[in-house]
C-alpha positions as CSV (number, residue, x, y, z in Angstrom):
1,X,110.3,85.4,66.9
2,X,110.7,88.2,69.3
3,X,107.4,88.2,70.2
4,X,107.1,84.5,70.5
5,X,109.5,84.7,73.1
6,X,108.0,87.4,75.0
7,X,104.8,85.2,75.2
8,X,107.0,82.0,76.3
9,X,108.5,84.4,78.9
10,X,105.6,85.6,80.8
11,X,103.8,82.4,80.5
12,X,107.3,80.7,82.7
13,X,107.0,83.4,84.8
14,X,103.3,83.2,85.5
15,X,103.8,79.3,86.1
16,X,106.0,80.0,88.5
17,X,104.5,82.4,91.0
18,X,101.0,79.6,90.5
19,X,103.5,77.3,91.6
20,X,105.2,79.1,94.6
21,X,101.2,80.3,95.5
22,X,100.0,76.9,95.6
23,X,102.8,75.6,97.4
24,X,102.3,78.1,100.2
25,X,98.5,77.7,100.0
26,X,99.2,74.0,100.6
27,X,101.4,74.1,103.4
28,X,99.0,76.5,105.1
29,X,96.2,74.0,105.0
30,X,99.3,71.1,106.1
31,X,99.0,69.2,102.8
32,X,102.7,69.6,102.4
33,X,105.2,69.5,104.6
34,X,106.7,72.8,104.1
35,X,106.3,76.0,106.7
36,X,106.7,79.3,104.6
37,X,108.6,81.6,106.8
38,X,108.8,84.8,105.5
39,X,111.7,85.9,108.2
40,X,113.8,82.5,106.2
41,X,112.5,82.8,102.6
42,X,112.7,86.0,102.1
43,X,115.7,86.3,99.4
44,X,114.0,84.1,97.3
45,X,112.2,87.1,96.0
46,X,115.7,88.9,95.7
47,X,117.0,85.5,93.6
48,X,113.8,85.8,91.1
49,X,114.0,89.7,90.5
50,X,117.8,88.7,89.9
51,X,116.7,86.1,87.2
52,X,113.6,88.3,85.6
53,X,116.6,90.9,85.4
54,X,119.0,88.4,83.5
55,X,116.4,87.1,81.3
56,X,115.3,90.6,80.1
57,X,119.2,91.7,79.7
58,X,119.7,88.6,77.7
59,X,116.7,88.9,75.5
């Protein structure tokens, strides 16, 4: 069970970075209307470390 959820784990976390990539990849190329701006999204990086931090302390 342990490692099932290991394997569940790094498969959410790998979805999520795609996702955040392709979002920025698609608001470079002005599909979406979303500027990345790493001077205002910067703690985001800060929130997911937090999260990564509480999932492995709570596992």
């Amino acid at each position: 069970m342990n490692d099932a959820r290991r394997i569940v784990k790094r498969i959410f976390w790998a979805l999520l970075w795609i996702g955040a990539g392709a979002l920025i990849l698609l608001a470079n190329y002005g599909l979406v209307p979303y500027q990345f701006s790493f001077h205002r999204d910067w703690p985001v990086a800060l929130v997911l470390v937090g999260i990564s931090k509480l999932i492995d302390a709570i596992g």
